[in-house]
C-alpha positions as CSV (number, residue, x, y, z in Angstrom):
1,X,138.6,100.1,81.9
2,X,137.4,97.9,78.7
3,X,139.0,99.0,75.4
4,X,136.5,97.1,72.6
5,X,133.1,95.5,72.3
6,X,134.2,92.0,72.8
7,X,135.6,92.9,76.2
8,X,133.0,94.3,77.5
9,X,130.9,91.3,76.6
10,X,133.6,89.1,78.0
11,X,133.5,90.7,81.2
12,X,129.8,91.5,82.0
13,X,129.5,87.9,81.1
14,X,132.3,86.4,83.3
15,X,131.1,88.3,86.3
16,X,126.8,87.7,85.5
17,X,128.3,83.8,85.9
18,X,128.6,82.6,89.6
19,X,130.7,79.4,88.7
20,X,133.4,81.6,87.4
21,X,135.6,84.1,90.0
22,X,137.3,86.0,87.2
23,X,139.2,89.6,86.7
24,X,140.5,92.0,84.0
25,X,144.5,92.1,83.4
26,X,145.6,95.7,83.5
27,X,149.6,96.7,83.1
28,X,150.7,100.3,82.9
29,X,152.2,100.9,79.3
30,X,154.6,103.5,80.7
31,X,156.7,100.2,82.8
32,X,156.5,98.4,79.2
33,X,155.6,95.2,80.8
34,X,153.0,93.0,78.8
35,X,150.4,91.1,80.3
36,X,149.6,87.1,79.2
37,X,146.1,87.9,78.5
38,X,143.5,90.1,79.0
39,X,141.3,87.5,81.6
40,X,142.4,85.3,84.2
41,X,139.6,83.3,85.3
42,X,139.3,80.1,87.9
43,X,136.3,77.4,87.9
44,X,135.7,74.3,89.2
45,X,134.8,71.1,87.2
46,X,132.8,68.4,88.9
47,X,132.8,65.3,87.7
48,X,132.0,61.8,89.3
49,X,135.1,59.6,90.5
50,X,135.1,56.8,88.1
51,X,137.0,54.6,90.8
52,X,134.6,55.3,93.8
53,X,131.2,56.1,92.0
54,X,130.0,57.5,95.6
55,X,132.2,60.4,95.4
56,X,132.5,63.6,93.2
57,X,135.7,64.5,92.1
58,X,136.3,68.7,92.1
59,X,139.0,70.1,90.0
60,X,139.8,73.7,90.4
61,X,141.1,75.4,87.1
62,X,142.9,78.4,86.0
63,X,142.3,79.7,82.7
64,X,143.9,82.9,80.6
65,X,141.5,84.4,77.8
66,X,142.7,86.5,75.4
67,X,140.1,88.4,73.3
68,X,140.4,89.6,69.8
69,X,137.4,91.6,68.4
70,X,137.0,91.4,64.5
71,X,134.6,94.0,62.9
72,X,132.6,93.4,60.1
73,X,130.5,95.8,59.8
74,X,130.5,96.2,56.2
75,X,129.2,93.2,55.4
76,X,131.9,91.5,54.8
77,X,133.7,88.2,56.6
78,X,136.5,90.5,58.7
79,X,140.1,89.2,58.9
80,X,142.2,88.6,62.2
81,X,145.7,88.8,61.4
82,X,147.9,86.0,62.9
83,X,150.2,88.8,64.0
84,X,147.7,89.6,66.6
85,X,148.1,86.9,68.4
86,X,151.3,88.2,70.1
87,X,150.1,86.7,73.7
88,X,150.2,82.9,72.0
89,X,153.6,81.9,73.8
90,X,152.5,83.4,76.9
91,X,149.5,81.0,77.0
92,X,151.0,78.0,75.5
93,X,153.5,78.1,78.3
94,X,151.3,78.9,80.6
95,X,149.2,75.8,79.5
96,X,152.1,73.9,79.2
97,X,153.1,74.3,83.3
98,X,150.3,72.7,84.7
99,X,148.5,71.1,82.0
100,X,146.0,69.6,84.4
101,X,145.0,72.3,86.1
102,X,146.0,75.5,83.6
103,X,144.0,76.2,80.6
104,X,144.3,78.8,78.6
105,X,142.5,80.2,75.5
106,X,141.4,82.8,72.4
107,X,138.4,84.2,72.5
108,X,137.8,85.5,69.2
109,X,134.7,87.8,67.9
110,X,133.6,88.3,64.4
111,X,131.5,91.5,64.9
112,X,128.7,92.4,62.7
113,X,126.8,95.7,63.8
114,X,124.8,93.5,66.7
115,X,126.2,91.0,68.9
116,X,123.2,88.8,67.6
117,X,124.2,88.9,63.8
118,X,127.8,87.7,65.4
119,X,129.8,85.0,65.9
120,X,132.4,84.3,69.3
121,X,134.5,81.5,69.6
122,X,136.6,80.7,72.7
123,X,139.3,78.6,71.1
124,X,141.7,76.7,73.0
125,X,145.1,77.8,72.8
126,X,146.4,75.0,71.3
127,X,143.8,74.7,68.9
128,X,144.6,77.9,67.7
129,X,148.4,77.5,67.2
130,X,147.7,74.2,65.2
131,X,145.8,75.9,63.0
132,X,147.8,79.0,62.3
133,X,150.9,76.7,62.1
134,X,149.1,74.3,59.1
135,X,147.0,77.5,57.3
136,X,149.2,78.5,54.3
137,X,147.8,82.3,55.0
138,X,148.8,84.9,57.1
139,X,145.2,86.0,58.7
140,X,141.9,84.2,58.8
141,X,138.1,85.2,57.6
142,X,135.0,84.6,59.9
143,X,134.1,81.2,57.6
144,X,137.9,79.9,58.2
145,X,136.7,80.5,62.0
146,X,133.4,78.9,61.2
147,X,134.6,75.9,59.2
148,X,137.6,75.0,61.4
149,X,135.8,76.3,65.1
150,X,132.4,75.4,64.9
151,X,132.5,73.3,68.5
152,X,134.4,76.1,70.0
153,X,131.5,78.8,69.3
154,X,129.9,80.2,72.3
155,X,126.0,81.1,72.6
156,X,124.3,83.8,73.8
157,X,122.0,83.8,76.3
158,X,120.0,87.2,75.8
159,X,122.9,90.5,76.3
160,X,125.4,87.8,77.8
161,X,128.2,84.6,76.4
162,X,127.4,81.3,77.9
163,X,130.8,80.4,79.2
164,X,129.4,76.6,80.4
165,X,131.4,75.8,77.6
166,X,134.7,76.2,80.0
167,X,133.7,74.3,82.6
168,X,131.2,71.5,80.9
């Protein structure tokens, strides 16, 4: 079962997307057991073998997303509170394993009423801990996001994300 918005999204998005086998992380709260993330998703990247130009190289990649949904209905920018971000040692370490072949990341929504008056961001996780570790504030607004995050924003493509951006 999906909790907000943004997972919803995330999820009829990552299953509309053939290139992407991907599931929902459920835990029961009674065995007080946390999961890493909300996603875990794998995905191939092809990419031509720079050695042997003949032959395509495939890469097969795990990723962890974890979404945070911001609303700002009111008008207003929003605020995500760096507390939130209790899963970021989970996926740094994760990262940190396999760091060829494990990726893992934020995927952060700044809600406004439509998803079309909205802006998502799938932020790698390292990206994110940079940042939270160098901004003298405790929380960040949806122009922080937009300033600092711009390459990581994803697109829409009608009702759904376009996750390319994971495996282009």
């Amino acid at each position: 079962m999906v909790k907000n918005k943004l997972e919803k999204l995330f999820s009829e998005s990552m299953h509309s997307n053939n290139r992407l086998w991907g599931m929902k992380l459920i835990s029961n709260p009674l065995t007080h057991q946390n999961t890493p993330a909300d996603y875990i998703l794998d995905y191939e990247i092809v990419h031509p073998d720079l050695i042997h130009q003949s032959i395509t190289v495939r890469e097969l990649i795990v990723a962890l997303v974890e979404c945070k949904h911001v609303d700002c209905d009111d008008g207003e920018g929003g605020r995500l509170a760096f507390k939130r971000l209790k899963q970021m040692h989970d996926l740094i370490n994760f990262e940190n394993i396999r760091p060829d072949r494990h990726r893992a990341f934020f995927c952060i929504a700044f809600h406004e009423t439509r998803w079309d008056n909205s802006e998502v961001y799938m932020i790698p996780v390292h990206q994110m801990q940079r940042f939270v570790n160098e901004f003298n504030k405790v929380s960040m607004n949806r122009d922080d996001a937009k300033n600092r995050f711009y390459r990581y924003r994803v697109l829409m493509h009608g009702p759904l994300l376009d996750l390319s951006l994971l495996y282009t």
